[in-house]
N, C-alpha and C positions, 0 to 999 in steps of 0.2 A: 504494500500500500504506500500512498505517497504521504508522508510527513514531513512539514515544514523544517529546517533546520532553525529552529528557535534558541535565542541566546536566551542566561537566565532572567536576564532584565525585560527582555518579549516576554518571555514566559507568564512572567509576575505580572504584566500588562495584559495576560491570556486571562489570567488566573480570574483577577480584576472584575474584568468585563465579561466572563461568565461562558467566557468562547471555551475550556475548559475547564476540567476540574482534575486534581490530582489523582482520580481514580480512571478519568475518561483517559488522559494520556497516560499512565501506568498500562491499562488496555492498548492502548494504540502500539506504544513500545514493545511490549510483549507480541505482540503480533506480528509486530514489523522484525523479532527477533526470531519468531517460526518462518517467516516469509523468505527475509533476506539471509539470517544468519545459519538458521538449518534447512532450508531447503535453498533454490534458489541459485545465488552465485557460491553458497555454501562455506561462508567466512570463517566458521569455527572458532569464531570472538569472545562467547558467550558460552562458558564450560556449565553453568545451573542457572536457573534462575530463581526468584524469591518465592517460595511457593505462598508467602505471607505476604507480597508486595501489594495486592490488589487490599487488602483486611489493613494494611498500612496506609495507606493511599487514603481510605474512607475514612478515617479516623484523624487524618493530618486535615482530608476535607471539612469534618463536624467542628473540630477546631477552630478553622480558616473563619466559618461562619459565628461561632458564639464568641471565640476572644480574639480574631485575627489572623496575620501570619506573624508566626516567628519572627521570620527575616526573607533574606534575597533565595534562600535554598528552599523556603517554605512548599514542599510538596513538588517537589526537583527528584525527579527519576537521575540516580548515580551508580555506577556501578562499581567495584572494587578488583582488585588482582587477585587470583587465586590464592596467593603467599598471606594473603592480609585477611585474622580469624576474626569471623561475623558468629554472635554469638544466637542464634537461629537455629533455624532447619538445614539451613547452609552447610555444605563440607567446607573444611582449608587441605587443600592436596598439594601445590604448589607442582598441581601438572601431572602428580603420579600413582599409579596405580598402586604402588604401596601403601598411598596416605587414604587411600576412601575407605570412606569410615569415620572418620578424624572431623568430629563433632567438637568446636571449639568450645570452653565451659561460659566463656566470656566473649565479648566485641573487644576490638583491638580500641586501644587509647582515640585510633585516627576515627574508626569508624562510629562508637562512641558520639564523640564531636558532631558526626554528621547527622546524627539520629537526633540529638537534639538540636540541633541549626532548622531540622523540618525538612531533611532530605529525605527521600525512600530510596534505601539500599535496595534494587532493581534486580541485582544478581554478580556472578564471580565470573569472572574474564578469565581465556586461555594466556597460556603464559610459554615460553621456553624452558623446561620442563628442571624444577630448582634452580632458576635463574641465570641457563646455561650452565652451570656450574656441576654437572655430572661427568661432562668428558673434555676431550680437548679439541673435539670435532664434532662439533653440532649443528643444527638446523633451527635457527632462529622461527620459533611462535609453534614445534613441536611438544607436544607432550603426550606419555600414552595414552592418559585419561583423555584428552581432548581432543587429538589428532591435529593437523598442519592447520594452523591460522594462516590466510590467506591474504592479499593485501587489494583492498577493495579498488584501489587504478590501474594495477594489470592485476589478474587474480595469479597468474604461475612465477609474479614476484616476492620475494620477502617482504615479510612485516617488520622483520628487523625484531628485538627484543630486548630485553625480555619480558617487561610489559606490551605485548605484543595486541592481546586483547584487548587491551584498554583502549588503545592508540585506533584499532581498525574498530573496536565499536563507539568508540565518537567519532572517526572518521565516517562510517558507514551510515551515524542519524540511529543508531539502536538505545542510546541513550543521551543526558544534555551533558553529563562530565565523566570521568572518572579516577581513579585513584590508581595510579603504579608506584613499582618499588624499584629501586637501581642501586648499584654498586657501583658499576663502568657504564653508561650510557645506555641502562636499560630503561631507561623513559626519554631522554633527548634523541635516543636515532629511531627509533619507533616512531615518534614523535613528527619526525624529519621524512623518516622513510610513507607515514602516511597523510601526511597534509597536517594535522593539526599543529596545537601548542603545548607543550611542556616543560613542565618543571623540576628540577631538583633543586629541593630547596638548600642552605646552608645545614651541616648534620648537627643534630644538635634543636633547629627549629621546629621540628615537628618530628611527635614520637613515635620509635618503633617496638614500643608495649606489642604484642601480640602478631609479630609480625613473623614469619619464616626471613630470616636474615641470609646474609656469607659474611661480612665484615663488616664488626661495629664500627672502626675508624672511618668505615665509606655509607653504613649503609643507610639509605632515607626513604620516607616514603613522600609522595609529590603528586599534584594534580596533572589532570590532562583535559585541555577542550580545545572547542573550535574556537576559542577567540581569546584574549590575553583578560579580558575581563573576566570571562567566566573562572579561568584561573585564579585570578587573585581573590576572585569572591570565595571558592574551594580553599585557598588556603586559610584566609578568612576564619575559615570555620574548623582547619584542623591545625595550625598553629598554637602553641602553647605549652606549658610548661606541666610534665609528670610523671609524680615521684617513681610512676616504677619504670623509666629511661633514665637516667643521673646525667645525659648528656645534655638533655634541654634544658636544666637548671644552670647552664650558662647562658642561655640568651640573656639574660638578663633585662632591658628596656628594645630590646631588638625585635621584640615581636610586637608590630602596633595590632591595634585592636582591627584596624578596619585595611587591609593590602588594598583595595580599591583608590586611598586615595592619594597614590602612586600616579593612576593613572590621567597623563597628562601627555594632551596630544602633541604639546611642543618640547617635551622632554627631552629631546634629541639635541635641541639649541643650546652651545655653546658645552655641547659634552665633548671631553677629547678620550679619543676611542684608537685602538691599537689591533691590528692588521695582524692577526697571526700564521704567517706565510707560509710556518712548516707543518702546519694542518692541513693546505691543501694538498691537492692529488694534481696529475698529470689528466684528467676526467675534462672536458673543452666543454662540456657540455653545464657539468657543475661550478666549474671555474665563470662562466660566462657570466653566470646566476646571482652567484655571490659578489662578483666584480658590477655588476649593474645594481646590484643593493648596497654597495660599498657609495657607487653614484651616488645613491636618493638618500643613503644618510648624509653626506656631505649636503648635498639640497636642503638637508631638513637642519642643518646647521651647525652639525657635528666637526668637528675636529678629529680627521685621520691624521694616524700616525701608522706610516706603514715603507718597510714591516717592523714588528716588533718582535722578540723572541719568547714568547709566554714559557715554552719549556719544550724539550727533545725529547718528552715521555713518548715511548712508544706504545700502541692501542695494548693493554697486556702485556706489556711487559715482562721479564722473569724476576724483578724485584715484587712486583706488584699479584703475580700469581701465586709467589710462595705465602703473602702474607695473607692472601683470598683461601688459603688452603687450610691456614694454621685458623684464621677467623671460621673457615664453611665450619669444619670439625667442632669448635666451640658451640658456633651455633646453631645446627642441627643438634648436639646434644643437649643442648640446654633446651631448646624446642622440646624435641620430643619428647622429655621425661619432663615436662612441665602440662603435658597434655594428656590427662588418662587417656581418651578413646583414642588416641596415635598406637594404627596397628603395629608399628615398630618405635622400640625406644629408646635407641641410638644408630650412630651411623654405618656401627657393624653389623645391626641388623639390617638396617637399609640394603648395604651391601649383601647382605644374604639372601635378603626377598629378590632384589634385582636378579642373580643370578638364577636363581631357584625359577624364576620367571621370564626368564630372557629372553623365549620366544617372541613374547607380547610386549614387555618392557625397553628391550635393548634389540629391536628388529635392524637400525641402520645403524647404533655409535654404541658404545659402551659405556662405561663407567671409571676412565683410570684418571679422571678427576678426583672423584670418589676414592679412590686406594689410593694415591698420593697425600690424598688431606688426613687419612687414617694413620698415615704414617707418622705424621707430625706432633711434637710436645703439645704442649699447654699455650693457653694464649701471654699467660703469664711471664714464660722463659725467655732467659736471657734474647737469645739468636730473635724469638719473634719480634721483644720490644727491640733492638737493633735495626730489626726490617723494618717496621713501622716510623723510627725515627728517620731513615732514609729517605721514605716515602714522601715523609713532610716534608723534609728538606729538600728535597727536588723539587714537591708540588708546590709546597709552600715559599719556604724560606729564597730560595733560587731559582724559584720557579714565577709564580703568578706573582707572589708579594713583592719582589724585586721589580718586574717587568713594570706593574704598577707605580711603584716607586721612583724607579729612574727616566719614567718616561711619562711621569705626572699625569698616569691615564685613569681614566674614570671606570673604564669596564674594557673588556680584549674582545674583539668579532671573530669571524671564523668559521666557513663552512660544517656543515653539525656531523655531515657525513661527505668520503670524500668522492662520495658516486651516487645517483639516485639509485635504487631498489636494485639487488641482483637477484638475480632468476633463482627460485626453489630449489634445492639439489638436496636428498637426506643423502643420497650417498656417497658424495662427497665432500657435504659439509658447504659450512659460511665463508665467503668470502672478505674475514674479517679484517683482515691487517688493510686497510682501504682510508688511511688518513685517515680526517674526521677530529674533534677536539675535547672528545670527553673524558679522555685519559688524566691531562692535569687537572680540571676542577674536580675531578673522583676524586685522586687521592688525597688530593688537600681538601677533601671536605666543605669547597667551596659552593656557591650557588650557579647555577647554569641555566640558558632558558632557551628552548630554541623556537622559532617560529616561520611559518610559511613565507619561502622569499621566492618559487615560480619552478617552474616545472619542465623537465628535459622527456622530449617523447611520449609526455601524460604524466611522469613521476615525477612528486616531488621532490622540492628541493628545501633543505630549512635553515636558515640562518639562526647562528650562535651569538649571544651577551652571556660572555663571563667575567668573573671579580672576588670579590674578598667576601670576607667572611661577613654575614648577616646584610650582604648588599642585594637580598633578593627584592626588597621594594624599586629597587633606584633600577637595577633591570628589567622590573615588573614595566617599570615608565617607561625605556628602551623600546623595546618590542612591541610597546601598545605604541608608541609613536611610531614607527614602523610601519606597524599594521596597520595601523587606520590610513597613512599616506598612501599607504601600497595597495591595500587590498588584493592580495597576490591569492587567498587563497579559494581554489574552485573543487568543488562537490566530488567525489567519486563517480570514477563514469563504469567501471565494472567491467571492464576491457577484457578478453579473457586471455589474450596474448600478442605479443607486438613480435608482428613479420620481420622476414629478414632488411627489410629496407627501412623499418621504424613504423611502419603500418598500422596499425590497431582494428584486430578482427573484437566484436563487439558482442557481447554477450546481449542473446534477445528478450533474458526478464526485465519486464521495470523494475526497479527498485528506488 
C-alpha cells in the first residue's frame, strides 16, 4: 500500500487534525511490513513484530484525547535493533538462532525512554548476525534467524550493517525512526548505504543498559531517520544519564534536554570544517558526490580546510580487532548470564550451539571471530588496557583531537562510505576494506552523523560531520543545514538489479 513518508513533526500535525490516529497508522505500518517487507520486494528488515503494538497504539490514542500528547514521539510507530532487549513479547537474538527464546526480563534503558516519550515500539529489525562480529568474513544485514536484508534501491545490493534493518526499514517507509547499535560504523554506513540519517552519538551519551554489546570503549546505541530532525527528536528522548551504564555519568551538562534546538538552517555559516582526504577511495562516482557537497557547504558559508589528516586508522584494523575480541568475550558473557531465558550462557556455549548446528547457522562463514575472542584474558588485563590506550591515542589524542586543534576546525567531513552499495555475495563475503570514515570517531568514542549527499547509478551516497566529544548537537546543526539546502534525499525505487551498463531493471510491485 502507499504511505506517505511522514516526518515526526507531519505526523503530530496528522495526529492533530484527526487524519490519523496512532492505532490507524500502527495498522497501516504493519501492513505495509506484510506487503513490502515479507512478501513483495522481500527486505527482510523486520525480524518480529509487536504483537502488543496495535493494544499500544489504543491506549497512547485514549491518552492523546483525555490528557494530551506526551511530546513530539507521542504515538510515533519506532522500531528497534535486534541487539537492543524490549521487555515484551519480543525476542532479543541479535540475529541468531541460538538466542530465540531469549525473552528479555526488562526494556533496555534506551527503549525505556521511548515508551515513555509516547513512542510505540513497532517491532525488532534484522541485523548482521552479533554485529558482524562472528567471523572474519561476513555478509552484511545476514543472520540465521532472519535471512539476507536487502537494500530497498537495488535489492541484490548490501544494506551494509550492522544495523542493517533499521536503516532499510526507514528507508523502505515500514516505520517513522529507528534505533541501531554500532561499534565501527554499524549505523553511519547502513545509514549511507540506504538513503537515510544516522547517528552515533558520543559513548557515554546515551545508555547501553540492556543492550547485546562487543566493546564498551566503542559501543552506543543511536537513532536513524529520514531526516536530521527526526533524529535529534529520537535522541531527544533516549539521551540521558543511568546508573546501570557508569559511562553516561560523565556527560555531565552535555546532554541538553531538547537536541532539536540545534537545528538551524544557517549553521553551516562561518563553520570551519576539515576535508578528510585519506577516507576517500579511488570510487569517481562517490568522489564526484562528496566533492559537489564539499561545493554547497562552502555556498552555505562554511570554511574548508582541505585536506586535513583526521587519522590513518584503517577500516578494522588489527589494533582495533584484538581489542573488539577481548571486549565481544566480556560482553556476550556478561549478556548472557544476566538473562535467565538466554538459551546459552556464555560464549562457549555459543560456540557449541553454532557448531552443533552449523548446517543452519554457519551455511556461508563460520565462527573464528568467535574462537579468537574465547581465547583472550579478561577485559581487565594488562595487554587489553594497553590496546585500548593505543586506541585513544591514535583516535583520540593524535588523531581527531589534534586534527581539530591545529587546524582550528569545528567538525572533519568525509565521505561515510568509500563506494555506494556492493553487490550481495555470502560466499565470499563484504567488501569491506573500501575507505569510508568510521574507523576514527569508533574508536575514540566520538560523535559521527552521516547524511544523504546524492546518488551514483540509484545508490546512495552519504556525507560524514565528525568531532569531539559530546559535539553531537553542533553536528546535529551541520547536517540539518545541509539537508535542508540540498534536499538530496529520494524515496527507494526497489530496482531489483543494475545491468551491465548501469541500467536498472525494475521490480513491478508498488511499494
Amino acid at each position: 500500500m502507499t504511505l506517505p513518508e511522514y516526518s515526526i513533526a507531519e505526523l503530530q500535525s496528522c495526529f492533530e487534525r484527526s487524519e490519523w490516529t496512532a492505532t490507524s497508522l500502527c495498522e497501516a505500518f504493519l501492513e505495509r511490513i506484510e506487503t513490502v517487507d515479507c512478501a513483495g520486494p522481500e527486505l527482510r528488515s523486520v525480524i518480529e513484530v509487536n504483537p502488543d503494538a496495535l493494544e499500544i497504539a489504543a491506549a497512547l490514542d485514549r491518552e492523546r484525547q483525555e490528557k494530551g500528547p506526551r511530546g513530539p514521539l507521542h504515538g510515533v510507530p519506532i522500531c528497534v535493533k535486534d541487539s537492543i532487549d524490549t521487555g515484551d513479547r519480543m525476542m532479543t537474538t541479535s540475529g541468531s538462532l541460538a538466542m530465540v527464546g531469549n525473552i528479555a526480563p526488562q526494556d533496555a534503558f534506551v527503549v525505556q525512554e521511548l515508551r515513555e516519550a509516547g513512542a510505540v515500539v513497532l517491532g525488532k529489525t534484522n541485523m548482521s548476525e552479533w554485529g558482524y562480529m562472528r567471523t572474519t568474513r561476513g555478509c552484511s544485514g545476514w543472520s540465521s534467524r532472519g535471512g539476507q536484508t536487502r537494500n530497498p534501491y537495488v535489492l541484490d545490493r548490501s544494506p551494509l550493517g550492522s544495523s542493517s534493518g533499521s536503516a532499510v526499514a526507514v528507508a523502505a517507509n515500514l516505520c517513522i525512526g529507528a534505533l541501531g547499535a554500532e561499534v565501527d560504523g554499524s549505523i553511519v554506513r547502513p545509514a549511507s548505504a540506504n538513503g537515510v540519517v544516522g547517528l552515533k552519538p558520543t559513548v557515554g551519551l546515551v545508555s547501553r543498559a540492556g543492550v547485546i554489546g562487543v566493546a564498551p570503549s566503542q559501543d552506543t546505541v543511536g537513532p536513524m531517520g529520514r531526516s536530521v530532525a527526526d533524529v535529534a527528536a529520537m535522541l531527544t528522548a533516549i539521551a540521558g544519564v543511568d546508573l546501570q551504564d557508569p559511562a553516561t555519568a560523565g556527560q555531565g551538562n552535555h546532554a541538553p534536554t531538547d537536541f532539536c534546538r540545534f537545528l538551524d538552517a544557517g549553521a553551516l555559516n562561518g563553520a570551519r570544517l576539515g576535508v578528510a582526504r585519506e577516507c576517500f577511495s579511488n570510487h569517481e562516482g562517490t568522489v564526484g558526490v562528496i566533492e559537489q557537497a564539499i561545493g554547497q557547504l562552502k555556498n552555505l558559508g562554511a570554511q574548508i580546510v582541505d585536506p586535513v589528516q583526521a587519522s590513518s586508522l584503517p577500516f578494522f584494523g588489527e589494533l582495533e580487532l584484538e581489542l573488539l575480541q577481548y571486549g565481544l568475550k566480556y560482553s556476550l558473557n556478561r549478556y548472557l548470564a544476566e538473562h535467565p531465558h538466554a538459551p546459552v550462557k556464555n560464549l562457549d556455549e555459543l560456540i557449541r550451539f553454532n557448531n552443533k548446528h552449523a548446517a543452519e547457522v554457519m551455511p556461508f562463514f563460520r565462527q573464528e571471530f568467535f574462537e579468537l575472542a574465547q581465547q583472550k584474558g579478561e577485559l581487565t588485563s594488562n595487554e587489553c588496557e594497553h590496546i585500548q590506550s593505543e586506541c585513544w591515542r591514535l583516535a583520540r589524542t593524535d588523531g581527531i583531537d589534534r586534527t581539530l586543534r591545529e587546524h582550528k576546525l569545528d567538525a572533519i567531513v568525509a565521505p561515510t562510505e568509500g563506494s555506494p552499495a556492493f553487490a550481495i555475495d555470502p560466499v565470499v563475503g563484504d567488501n569491506l576494506f573500501n575507505a569510508g570514515c568510521s574507523t576514527p570517531p569508533a574508536m575514540a568514542g566520538y560523535p559521527h552523523i552521516s547524511v544523504p549527499a546524492g546518488y551514483v547509478h540509484g545508490l546512495p551516497v552519504g556525507l560524514s560531520f565528525f568531532g569531539s566529544a559530546y559535539d553531537d548537537g553542533k553536528l546535529l546543526g551541520y547536517a540539518y543545514a545541509f539537508e535542508q539546502a540540498t534536499q538530496a534525499r529520494r524515496s527507494p525505487t526497489y530496482v531489483t538489479t543494475l545491468g551491465a551498463d548501469g541500467s536498472a531493471n525494475l521490480d513491478e510491485l508498488e511499494t
